[in-house]
C-alpha positions in Angstrom: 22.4 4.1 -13.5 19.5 4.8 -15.1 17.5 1.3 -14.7 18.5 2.2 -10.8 17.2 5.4 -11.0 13.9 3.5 -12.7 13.7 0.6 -10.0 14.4 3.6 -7.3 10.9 5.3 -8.9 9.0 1.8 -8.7 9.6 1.7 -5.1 8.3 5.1 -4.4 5.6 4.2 -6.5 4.4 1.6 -4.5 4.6 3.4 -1.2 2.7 6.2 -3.6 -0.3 4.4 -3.4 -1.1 4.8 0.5 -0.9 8.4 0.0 -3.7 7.9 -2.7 -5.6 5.8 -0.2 -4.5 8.5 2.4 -5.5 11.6 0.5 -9.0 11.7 2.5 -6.9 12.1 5.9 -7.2 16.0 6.8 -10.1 16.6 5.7 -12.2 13.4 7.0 -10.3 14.3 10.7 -12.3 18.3 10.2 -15.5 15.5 9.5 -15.7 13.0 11.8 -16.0 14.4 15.2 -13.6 11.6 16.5 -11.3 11.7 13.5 -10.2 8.2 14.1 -12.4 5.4 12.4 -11.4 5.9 9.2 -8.1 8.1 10.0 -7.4 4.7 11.3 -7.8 2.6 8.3 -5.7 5.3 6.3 -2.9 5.0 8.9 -2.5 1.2 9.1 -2.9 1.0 4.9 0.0 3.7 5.1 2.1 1.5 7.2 1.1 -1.9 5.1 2.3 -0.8 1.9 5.3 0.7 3.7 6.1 -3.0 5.0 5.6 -4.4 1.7 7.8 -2.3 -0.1 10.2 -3.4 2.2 9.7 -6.6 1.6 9.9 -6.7 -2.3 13.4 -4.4 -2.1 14.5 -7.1 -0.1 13.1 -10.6 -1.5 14.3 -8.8 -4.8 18.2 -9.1 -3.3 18.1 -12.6 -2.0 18.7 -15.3 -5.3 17.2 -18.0 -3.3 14.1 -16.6 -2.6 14.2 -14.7 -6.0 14.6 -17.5 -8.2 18.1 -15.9 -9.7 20.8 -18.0 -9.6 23.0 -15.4 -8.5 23.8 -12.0 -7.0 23.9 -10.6 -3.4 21.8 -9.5 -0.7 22.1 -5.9 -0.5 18.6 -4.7 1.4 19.5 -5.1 5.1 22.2 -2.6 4.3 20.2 0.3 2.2 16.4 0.3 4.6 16.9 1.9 7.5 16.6 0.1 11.0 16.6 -3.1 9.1 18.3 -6.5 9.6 17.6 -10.2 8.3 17.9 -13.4 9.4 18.7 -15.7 6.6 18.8 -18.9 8.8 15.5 -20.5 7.2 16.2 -19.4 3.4 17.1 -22.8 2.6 13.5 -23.3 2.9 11.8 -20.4 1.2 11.9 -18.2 4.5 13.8 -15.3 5.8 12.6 -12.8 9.2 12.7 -8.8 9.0 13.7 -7.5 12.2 13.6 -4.1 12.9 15.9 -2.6 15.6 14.1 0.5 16.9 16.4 3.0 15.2 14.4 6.3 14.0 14.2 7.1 10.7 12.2 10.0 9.4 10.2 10.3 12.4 9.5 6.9 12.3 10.7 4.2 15.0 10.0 0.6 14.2 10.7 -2.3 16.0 9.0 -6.0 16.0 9.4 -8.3 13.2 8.0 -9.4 9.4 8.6 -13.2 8.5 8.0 -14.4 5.0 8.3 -17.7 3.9 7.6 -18.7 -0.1 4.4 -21.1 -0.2 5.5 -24.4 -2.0 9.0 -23.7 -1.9 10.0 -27.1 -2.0 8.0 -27.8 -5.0 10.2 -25.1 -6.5 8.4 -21.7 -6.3 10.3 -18.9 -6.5 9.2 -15.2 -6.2 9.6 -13.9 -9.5 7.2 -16.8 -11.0 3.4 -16.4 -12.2 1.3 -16.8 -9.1 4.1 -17.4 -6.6 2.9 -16.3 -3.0 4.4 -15.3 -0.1 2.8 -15.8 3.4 3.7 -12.3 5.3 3.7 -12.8 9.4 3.6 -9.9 11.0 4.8 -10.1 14.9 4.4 -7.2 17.2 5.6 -5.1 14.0 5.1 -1.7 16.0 5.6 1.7 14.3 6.2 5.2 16.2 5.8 8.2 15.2 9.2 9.5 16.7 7.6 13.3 17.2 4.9 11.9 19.7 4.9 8.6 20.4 1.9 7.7 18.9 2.1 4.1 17.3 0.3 1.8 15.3 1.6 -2.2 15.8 0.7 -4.8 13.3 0.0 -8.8 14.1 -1.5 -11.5 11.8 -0.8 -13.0 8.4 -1.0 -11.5 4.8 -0.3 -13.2 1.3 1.2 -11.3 -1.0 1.4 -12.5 -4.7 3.2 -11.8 -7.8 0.1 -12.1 -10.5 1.9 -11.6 -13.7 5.3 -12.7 -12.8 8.7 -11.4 -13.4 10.5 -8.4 -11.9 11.6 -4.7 -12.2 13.9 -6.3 -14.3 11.4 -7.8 -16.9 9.5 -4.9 -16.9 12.2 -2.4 -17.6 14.4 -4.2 -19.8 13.2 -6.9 -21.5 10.2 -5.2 -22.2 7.5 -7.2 -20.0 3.9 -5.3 -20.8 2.8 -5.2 -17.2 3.9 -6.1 -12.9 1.1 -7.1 -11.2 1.0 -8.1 -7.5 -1.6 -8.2 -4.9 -1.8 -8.2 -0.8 -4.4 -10.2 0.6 -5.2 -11.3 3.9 -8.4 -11.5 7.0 -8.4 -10.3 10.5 -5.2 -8.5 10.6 -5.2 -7.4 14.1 -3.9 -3.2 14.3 -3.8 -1.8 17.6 -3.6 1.8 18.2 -1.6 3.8 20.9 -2.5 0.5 23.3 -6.1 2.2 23.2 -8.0 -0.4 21.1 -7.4 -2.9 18.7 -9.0 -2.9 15.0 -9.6 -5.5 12.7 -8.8 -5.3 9.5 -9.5 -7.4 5.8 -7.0 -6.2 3.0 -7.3 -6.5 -0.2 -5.2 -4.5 -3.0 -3.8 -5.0 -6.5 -1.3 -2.9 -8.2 -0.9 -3.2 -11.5 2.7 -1.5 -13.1 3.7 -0.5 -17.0 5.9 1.3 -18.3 7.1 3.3 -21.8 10.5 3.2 -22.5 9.6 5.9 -24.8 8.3 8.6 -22.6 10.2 7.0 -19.8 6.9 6.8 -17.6 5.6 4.4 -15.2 2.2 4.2 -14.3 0.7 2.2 -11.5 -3.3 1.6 -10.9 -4.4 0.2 -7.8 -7.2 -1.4 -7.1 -9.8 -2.7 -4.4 -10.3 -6.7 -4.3 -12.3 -7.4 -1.5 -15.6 -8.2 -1.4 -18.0 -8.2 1.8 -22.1 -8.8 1.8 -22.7 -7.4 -1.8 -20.1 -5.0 -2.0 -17.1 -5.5 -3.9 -13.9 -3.4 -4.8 -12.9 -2.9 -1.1 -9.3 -2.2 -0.3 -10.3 -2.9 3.8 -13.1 -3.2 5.5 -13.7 -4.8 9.0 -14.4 -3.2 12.0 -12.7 0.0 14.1 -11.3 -0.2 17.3 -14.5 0.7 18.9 -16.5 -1.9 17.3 -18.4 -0.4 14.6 -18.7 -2.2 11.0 -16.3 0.3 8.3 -16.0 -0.3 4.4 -13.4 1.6 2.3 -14.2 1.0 -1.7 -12.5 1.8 -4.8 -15.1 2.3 -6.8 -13.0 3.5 -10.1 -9.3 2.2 -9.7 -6.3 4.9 -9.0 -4.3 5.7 -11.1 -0.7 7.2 -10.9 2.3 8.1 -13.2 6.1 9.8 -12.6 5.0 12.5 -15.0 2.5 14.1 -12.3 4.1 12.4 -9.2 2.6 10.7 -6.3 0.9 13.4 -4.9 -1.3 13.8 -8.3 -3.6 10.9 -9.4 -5.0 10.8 -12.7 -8.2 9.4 -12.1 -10.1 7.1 -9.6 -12.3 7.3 -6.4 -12.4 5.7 -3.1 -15.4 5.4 -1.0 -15.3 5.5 3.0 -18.0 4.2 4.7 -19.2 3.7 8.5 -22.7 3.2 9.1 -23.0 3.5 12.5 -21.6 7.2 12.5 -23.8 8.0 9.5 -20.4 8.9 7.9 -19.5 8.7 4.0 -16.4 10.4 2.6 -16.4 10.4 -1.5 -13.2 11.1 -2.9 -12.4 11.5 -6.5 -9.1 12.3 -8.2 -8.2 13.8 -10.9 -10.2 16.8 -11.2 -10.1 20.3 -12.6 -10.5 23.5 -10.4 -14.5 23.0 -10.3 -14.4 19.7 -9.7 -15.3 18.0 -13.0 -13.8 14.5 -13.5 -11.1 15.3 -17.0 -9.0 12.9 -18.6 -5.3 14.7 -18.9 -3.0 14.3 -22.1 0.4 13.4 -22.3 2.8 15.2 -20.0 -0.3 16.9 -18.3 -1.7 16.8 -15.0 -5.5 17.1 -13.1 -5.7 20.4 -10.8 -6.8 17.9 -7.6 -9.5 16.0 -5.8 -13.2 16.3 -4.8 -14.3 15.6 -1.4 -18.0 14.8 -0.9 -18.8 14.5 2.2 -21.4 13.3 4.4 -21.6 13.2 8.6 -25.4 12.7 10.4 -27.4 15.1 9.1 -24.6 17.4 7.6 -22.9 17.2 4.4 -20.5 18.9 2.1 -18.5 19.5 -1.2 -14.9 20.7 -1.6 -12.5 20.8 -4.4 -8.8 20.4 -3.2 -5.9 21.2 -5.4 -2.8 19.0 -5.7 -0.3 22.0 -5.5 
């Protein structure tokens, strides 16, 4: 029960990260006059990491896309408004269809196919370096309370860096999980009112003490465009303009001071032609001065910087 309870955590954790990446949301929307360039970006990051937590719950339940030589797919039955279509898993593929039903004001529908690159050659998920090629087709999600969606099509990879599991990292005392997303020109289209496109590029890197029973997850920017570097997305907004979003210290997270807390780390929002730049930086005290936090202690919250045109501001925003 415990390692379940542990592996339930890791999940969250994952999906913890776009709320990181998201934390800029209300207060960008009071900054930029349209509120939807970067609100944008923050939304369709949300809803990645949200497919790719599906999509490691349920890789992690099927043995022949796993690499275990036994145990039983138990996903489609636990994620809600989920089924899967086994048919190609012979061949290092399965499809995630999604049947409309709402859960937690979200509706999705569309599909997620995933086929293991150099399966034949005998890759397996939970091996160093294995990749996973992530289609996404018509994958639409609605916000159930209005109706307003956000539908994702193109191709991701998705790689397990270190190798191993939840598993290895729980019980047989692996030092680290580290996976990345990857992937150019994913194609995000908004309410059917304009279509963005969209480079992401993240790492998360997982450890945990069996001793203090915490796990801490960093994530990180991997992108690079011109002679930046560091970029979780960049690419351009559904009206056109040029947008960069930069994690210029990675995040950091733990279970101690949830998902909602971050240690440390700062993102950087960027679209030139708007003259906008939104600074954020986590883990602060109440007068917004970077500290590093001690065991079982958390930062007060996160500095906005904030710059629009000719206007600009400061604010300090608490966690709680």
């Amino acid at each position: 029960m415990k390692t379940k309870n542990l592996l339930l955590a890791a999940s969250c954790m994952f999906i913890a990260i776009s709320v990181t990446f998201t934390s800029c949301k209300k207060k960008e929307d009071k900054v930029d006059e349209s509120g939807q360039a970067s609100s944008d970006s923050r939304q369709a990051i949300s809803e990645n990491d949200a497919s790719i937590d599906d999509i490691n719950k349920t890789v992690s339940d099927y043995p022949l896309m796993h690499g275990r030589t036994s145990g039983s797919a138990q996903s489609a039955a636990t994620i809600c408004g989920l089924s899967v279509d086994t048919t190609g898993s012979y061949m290092g593929t399965i499809k995630l269809n999604y049947n409309g039903t709402t859960c937690n004001n979200r509706t999705r529908t569309g599909s997620v196919r995933l086929t293991i690159i150099n399966y034949t050659s005998g890759q397996r998920w939970k091996m160093i370096g294995c990749q996973m090629k992530v289609e996404y087709l018509a994958y639409r999600v609605t916000r159930a309370s209005d109706g307003e969606y956000v539908e994702l099509n193109g191709i991701q990879t998705l790689t397990n860096v270190s190798g191993g599991t939840w598993w290895d990292l729980f019980i047989n005392n692996q030092p680290n999980l580290v996976s990345s997303v990857t992937g150019t020109n994913l194609s995000v289209n908004f309410n059917g009112a304009g279509t963005a496109s969209y480079n992401i590029n993240r790492k998360f890197t997982y450890t945990y003490n069996p001793t203090t029973i915490v796990l801490t997850c960093v994530g990180e920017g991997i992108g690079t465009s011109g002679s930046l570097s560091n970029l979780e997305n960049f690419g351009t907004t559904r009206d056109g303009d040029l947008f960069t979003s930069q994690v210029t210290t990675p995040i950091v997270w733990n279970t101690t001071c949830g998902s909602w807390a971050p240690l440390s780390g700062q993102l950087v929002i960027k679209v030139p032609s708007r003259g906008l730049v939104l600074d954020c930086l986590f883990g602060v005290n109440s007068s917004g001065t970077s500290i590093a936090v001690g065991s079982n202690q958390c930062a007060y919250g996160w500095k906005l910087d904030w710059t629009f045109g000719p206007n600009n501001g400061t604010k300090t925003i608490g966690y709680w």
